[in-house]
C-alpha positions as a printed Julia matrix, in Angstrom:
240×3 Matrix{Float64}:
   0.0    0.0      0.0
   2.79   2.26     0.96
   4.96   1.29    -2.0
   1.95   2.22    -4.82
   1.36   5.25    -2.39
   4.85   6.54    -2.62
   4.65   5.78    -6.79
   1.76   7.93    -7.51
   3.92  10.56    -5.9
   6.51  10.59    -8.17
   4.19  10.33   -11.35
   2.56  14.03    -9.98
   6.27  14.9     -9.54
   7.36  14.18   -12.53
   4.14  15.86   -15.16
   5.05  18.89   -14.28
   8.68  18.58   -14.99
   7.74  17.39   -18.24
   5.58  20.09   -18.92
   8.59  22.49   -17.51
  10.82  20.72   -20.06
   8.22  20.84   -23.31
   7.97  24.55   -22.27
  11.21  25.18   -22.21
  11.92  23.22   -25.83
   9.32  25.88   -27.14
  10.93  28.82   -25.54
  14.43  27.94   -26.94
  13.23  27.39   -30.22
  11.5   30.86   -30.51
  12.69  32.31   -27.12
  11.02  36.17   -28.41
   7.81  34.52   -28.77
   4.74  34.06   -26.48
   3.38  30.63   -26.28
   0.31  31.58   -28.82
   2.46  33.39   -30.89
   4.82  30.06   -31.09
   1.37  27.83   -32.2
   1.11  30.33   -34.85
   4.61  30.02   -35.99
   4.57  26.4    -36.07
   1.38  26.44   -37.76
   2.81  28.62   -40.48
   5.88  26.65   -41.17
   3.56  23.24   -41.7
   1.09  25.54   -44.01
   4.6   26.33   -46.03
   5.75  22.72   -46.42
   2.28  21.76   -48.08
   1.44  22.61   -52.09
  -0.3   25.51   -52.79
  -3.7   25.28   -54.03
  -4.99  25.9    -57.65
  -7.58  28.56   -58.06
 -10.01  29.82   -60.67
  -7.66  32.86   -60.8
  -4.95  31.18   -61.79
  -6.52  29.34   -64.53
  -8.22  32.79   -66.12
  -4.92  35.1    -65.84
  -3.52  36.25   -68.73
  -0.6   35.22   -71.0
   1.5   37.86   -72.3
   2.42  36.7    -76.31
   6.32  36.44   -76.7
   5.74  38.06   -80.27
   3.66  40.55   -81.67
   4.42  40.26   -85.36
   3.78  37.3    -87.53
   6.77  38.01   -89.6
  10.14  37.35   -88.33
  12.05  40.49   -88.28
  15.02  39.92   -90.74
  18.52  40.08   -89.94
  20.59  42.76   -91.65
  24.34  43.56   -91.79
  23.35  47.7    -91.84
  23.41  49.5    -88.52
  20.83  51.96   -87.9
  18.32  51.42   -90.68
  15.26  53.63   -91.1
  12.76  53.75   -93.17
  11.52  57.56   -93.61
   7.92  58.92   -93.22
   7.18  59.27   -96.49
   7.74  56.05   -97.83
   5.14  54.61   -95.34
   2.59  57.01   -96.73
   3.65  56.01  -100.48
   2.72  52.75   -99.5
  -0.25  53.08   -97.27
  -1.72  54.96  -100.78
  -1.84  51.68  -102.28
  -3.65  49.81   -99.36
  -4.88  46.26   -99.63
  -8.26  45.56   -97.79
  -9.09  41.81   -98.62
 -12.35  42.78  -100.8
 -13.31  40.96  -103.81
 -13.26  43.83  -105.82
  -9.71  44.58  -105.33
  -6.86  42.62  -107.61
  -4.22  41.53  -104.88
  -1.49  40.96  -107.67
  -1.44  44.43  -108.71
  -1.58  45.26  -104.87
   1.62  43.12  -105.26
   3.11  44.54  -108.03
   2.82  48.2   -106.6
   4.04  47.02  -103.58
   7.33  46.11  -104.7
   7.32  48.83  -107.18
   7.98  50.87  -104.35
   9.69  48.93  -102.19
  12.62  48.72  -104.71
  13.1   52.43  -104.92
  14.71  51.89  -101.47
  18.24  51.05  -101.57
  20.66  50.21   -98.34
  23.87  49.05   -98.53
  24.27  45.75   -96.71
  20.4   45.34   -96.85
  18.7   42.9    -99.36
  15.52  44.02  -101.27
  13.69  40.91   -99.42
  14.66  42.35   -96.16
  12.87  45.67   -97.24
   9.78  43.86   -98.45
   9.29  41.94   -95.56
   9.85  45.08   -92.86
   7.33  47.29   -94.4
   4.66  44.68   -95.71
   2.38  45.17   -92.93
   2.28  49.1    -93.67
   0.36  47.87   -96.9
  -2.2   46.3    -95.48
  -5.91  47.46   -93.41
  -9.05  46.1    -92.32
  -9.6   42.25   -93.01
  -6.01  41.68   -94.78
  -4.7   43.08   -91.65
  -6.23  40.93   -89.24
  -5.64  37.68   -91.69
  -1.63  38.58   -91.28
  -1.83  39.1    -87.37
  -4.15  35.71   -87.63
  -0.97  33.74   -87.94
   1.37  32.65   -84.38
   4.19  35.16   -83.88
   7.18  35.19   -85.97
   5.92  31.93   -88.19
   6.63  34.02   -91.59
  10.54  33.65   -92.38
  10.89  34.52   -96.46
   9.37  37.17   -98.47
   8.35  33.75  -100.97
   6.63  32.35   -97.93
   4.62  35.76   -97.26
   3.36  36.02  -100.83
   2.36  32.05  -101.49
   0.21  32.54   -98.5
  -1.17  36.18   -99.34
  -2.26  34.54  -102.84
  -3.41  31.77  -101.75
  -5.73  33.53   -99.85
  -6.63  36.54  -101.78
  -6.52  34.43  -105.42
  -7.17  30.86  -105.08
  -7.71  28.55  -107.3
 -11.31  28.5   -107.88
 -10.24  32.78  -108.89
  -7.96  31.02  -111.4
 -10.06  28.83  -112.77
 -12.78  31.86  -113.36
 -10.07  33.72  -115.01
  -8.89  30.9   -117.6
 -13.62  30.54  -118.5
 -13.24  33.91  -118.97
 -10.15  34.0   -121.12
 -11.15  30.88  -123.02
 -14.77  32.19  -123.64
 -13.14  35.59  -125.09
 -15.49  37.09  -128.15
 -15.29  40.25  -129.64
 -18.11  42.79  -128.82
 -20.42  43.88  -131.54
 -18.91  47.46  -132.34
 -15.83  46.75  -130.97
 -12.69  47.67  -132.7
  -9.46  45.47  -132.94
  -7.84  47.39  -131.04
 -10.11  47.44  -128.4
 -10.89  43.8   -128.06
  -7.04  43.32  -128.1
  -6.83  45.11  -125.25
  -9.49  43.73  -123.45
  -8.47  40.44  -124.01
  -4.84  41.85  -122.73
  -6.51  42.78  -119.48
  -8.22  39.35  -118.84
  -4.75  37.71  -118.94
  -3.3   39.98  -116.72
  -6.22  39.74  -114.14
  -5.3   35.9   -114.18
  -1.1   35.65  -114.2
  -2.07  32.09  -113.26
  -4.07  30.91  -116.43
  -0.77  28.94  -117.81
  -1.59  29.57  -122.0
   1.13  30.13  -123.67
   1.31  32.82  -126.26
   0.26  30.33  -129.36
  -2.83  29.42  -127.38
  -3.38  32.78  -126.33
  -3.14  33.62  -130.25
  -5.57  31.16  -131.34
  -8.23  32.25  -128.42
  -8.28  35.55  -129.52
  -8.62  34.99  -133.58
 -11.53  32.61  -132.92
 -12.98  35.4   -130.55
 -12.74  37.78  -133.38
 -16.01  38.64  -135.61
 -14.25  38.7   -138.46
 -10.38  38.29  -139.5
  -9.05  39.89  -142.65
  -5.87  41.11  -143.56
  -5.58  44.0   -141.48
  -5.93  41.77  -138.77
  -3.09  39.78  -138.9
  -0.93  42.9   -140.26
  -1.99  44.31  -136.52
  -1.44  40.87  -134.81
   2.17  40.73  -136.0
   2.69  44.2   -135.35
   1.93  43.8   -131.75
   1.9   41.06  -128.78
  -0.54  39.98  -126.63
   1.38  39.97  -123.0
């Protein structure tokens, strides 16, 4: 009886020394913090260790795009190059919109018409094209060249296979080659004018892939009548 007396003494003895000790472990480990300001820290430092959670936030911010151009900006041996003022207005008088009634080759043509007055030592005529191609463009062809991923265009060739292949495709080829093969002359119409009508309907259609005999023989059977002033004017002049 004595013996379990005297052992339930020591146990109340000895919580509070544990308690002392635990105490003291806390203390040491943040010994400028109060006891609720140590369950705070400790709760902190566990929060820390664990992932952080994915919100709805995180999923709708936004992504800021690496490139704003679609066509690569070309390198050039030429240090300080600029192009002035007035050779972005020249060519933003000769705008291409996208609209059917507008002929994107001679867009083209005019394009580079101007672009090779331009001259820069160390700078290729490419180089120049592909800089200042946006400046020719507004509204819907505007929006189909910034339609493309940033920096995808690399060559001048690449730029115009896909701005004709948009702008002219092939069913716009194969109209202009019914039109060219259907050619008659107009009642009233002189042979002059008929020649150069017919001139303009190959021109519309660089595509239609006659070659000049063909082209020859589609315009004589288009003709009302042939006699010898005809062919005197036929030899005189070409058709392309």
């Amino acid at each position: 009886m004595q013996e379990k007396q005297r052992k339930k003494k020591e146990e109340r003895t000895a919580q509070p020394s544990l308690e002392g000790t635990q105490s003291s472990e806390s203390s040491s480990a943040f010994p400028n913090l109060r006891e609720s300001e140590v369950g705070a820290s400790e709760a902190h430092i566990m929060a820390e260790d664990q992932p952080r959670r994915v919100t709805l936030e995180d999923y709708s911010s936004s992504i800021v795009p690496q490139f704003f151009t679609s066509i690569v900006r070309p390198k050039v041996e030429a240090h300080n190059i600029i192009y002035h003022h007035s050779l972005i207005q020249l060519i933003q008088g000769n705008l291409f919109h996208g609209l059917p009634n507008e002929d994107p080759y001679v867009c083209l043509a005019t394009y580079i018409e101007i672009c090779n007055t331009v001259k820069i030592i160390g700078v290729l005529e490419d180089t120049v094209r592909l800089s200042l191609f946006s400046f020719s463009l507004a509204g819907e062809a505007k929006r189909w060249l910034h339609s493309f991923k940033g920096n995808n265009l690399k060559t001048w060739e690449e730029v115009v296979e896909k701005f004709l292949k948009k702008y002219f495709p092939e069913s716009k080829t194969t109209e202009g080659k019914a039109a060219i093969s259907s050619f008659h002359q107009i009642l009233d119409e002189s042979l002059s004018e008929a020649l150069e009508r017919f001139r303009s309907l190959l021109q519309k259609t660089p595509t239609h892939g006659f070659s000049e005999p063909i082209q020859l023989n589609i315009f004589i059977d288009g003709l009302r009548r042939s006699p010898s002033s005809y062919w005197t004017l036929l030899l005189e002049e070409k058709l392309s």
